[in-house]
C-alpha positions in Angstrom: 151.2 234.1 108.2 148.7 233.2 110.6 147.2 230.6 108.3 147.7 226.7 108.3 150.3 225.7 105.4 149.2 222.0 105.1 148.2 219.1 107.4 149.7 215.7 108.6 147.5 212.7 108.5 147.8 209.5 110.6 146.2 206.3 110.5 146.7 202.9 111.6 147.7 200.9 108.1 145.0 197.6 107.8 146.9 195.0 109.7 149.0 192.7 106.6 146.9 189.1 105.6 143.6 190.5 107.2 141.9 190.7 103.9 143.3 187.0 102.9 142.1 185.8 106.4 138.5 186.9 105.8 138.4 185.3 102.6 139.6 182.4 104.2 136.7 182.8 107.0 134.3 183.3 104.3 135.3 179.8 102.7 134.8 178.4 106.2 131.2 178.9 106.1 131.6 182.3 108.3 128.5 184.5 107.1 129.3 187.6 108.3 132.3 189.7 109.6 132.2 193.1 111.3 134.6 196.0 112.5 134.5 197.6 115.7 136.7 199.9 116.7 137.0 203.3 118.8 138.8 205.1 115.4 136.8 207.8 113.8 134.7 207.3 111.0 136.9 208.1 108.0 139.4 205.8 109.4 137.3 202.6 110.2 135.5 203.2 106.5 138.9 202.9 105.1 140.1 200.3 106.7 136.9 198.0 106.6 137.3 198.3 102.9 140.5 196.9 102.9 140.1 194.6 104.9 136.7 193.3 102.9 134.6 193.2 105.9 130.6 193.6 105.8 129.8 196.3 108.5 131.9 198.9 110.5 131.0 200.2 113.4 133.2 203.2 114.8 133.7 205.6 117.7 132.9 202.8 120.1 133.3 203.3 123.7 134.5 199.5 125.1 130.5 199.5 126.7 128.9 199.9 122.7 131.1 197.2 121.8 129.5 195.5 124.4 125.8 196.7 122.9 126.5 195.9 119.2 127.6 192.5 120.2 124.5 192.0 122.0 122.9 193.1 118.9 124.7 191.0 116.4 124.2 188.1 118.6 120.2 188.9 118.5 120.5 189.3 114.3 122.9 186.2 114.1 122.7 184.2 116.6 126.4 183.2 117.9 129.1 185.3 117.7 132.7 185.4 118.0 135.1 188.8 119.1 138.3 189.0 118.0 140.5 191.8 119.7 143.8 192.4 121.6 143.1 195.8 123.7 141.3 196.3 127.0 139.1 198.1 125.2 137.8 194.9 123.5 137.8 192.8 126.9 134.2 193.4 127.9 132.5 192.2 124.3 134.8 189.5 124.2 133.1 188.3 127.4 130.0 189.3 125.8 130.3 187.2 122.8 129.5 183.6 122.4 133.5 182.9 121.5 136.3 185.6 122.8 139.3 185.5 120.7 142.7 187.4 122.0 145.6 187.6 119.8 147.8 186.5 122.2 151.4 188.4 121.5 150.3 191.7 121.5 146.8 191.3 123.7 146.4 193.2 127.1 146.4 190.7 130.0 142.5 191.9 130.1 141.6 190.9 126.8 143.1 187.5 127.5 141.7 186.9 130.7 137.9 187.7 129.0 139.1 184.9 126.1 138.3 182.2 125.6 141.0 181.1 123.4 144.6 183.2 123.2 146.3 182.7 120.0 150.2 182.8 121.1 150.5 185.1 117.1 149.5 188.1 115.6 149.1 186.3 112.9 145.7 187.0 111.4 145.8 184.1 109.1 145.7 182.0 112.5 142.8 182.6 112.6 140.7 180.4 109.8 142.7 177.7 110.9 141.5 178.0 114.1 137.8 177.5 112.9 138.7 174.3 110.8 141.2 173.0 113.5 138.0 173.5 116.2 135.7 171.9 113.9 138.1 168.7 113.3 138.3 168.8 117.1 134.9 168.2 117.7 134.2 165.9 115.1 136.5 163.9 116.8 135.7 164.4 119.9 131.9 163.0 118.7 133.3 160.2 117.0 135.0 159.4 120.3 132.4 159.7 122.2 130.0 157.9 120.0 132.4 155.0 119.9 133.1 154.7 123.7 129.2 154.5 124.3 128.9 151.9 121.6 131.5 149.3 122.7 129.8 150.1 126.5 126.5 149.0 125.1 127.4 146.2 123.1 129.4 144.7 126.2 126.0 146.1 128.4 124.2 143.7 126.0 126.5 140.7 125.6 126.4 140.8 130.2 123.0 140.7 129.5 123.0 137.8 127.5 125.3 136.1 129.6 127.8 135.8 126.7 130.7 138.2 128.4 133.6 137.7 130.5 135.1 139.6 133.0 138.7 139.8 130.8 137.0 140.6 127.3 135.1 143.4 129.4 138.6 145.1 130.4 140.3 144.2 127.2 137.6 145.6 125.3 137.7 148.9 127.3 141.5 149.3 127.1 141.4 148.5 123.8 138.9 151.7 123.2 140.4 153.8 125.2 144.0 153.4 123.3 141.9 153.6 119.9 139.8 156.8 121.6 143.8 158.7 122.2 145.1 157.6 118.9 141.8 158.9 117.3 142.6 162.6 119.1 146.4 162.3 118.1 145.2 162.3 114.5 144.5 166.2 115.5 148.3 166.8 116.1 149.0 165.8 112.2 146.4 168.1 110.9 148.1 171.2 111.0 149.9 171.3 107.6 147.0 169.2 105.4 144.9 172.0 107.2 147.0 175.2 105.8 147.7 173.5 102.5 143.7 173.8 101.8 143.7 177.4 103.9 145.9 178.3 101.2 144.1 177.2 98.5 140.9 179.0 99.8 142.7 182.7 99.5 
């Protein structure tokens, strides 16, 4: 009779395992973790507390995501952007780390990555921090080796003490022990979930 009878709302549902992935982030040391989206207010509210995150920022235009990056980067220091849209391309080039969820990510967003996760699978993500971090402890203990076999060698020329055949010997040796060092890596997968798990 000339009057609305009701209403029909719709709203994206919180992706499944965010709120166990931030937990997981948060165990990982990760201080802070903000949404940005181009959803209305109501929406973004709702979905931020689901999710558990600290901040929401909504009805972003792809060039304020760019701005509060920026900003979060100046509060923070370095940042990482998650997203999968073209919307989301231009902060993730902003941000210090630019994170596309690979499956369902516009060939934008994972050209302005830096890493592509082949999933949608938000839980991916935490082992992603602890998998980077084993890589680059390993990478420095690698490098840290290397130099020091190179020195002692440097020093044992020096001294007259070394021979052309320890010299190569002694750098195959390192390099084998420098690749079987970063295979370690490939085996770290499934100790890594188990304590993921534990963490949510």
């Amino acid at each position: 009779e000339g009057r609305p009878a009701g209403w029909i709302a719709l709203a994206d549902e919180t992706r499944r395992g965010a709120p166990d992935a931030i937990r997981a982030l948060r165990a990982l040391g990760v201080e802070r973790v903000v949404l940005l989206t181009g959803d209305r207010e109501e929406a973004a509210v709702r979905a931020g507390r689901e999710a558990g995150v600290d901040e929401v920022h909504a009805r972003l235009l792809p060039e304020d995501k760019v701005r509060v990056v920026a900003e979060l980067r100046g509060r923070h220091g370095r940042v990482a952007m998650i997203g999968d849209g073209i919307n989301d391309a231009p902060a993730m080039a902003e941000a210090d780390v630019g994170i596309a969820m690979g499956a369902a990510g516009s060939d934008a967003a994972i050209e302005a990555s830096d890493v592509a996760l082949m999933s949608d699978d938000l839980g991916k993500l935490p082992w992603l921090v602890a998998h980077s971090r084993r890589t680059l402890a390993v990478v420095r203990q690698n490098i840290a080796f290397s130099l020091g076999v190179k020195a002692f060698f440097f020093a044992l020329a020096l001294a007259g003490a070394a021979s052309l055949w320890a010299a190569v010997a002694a750098d195959m040796g390192a390099s084998l022990l420098v690749v079987l060092n970063g295979l370690r890596l490939l085996g770290g997968g499934k100790a890594a979930a188990s304590r993921l798990a534990e963490a949510r």
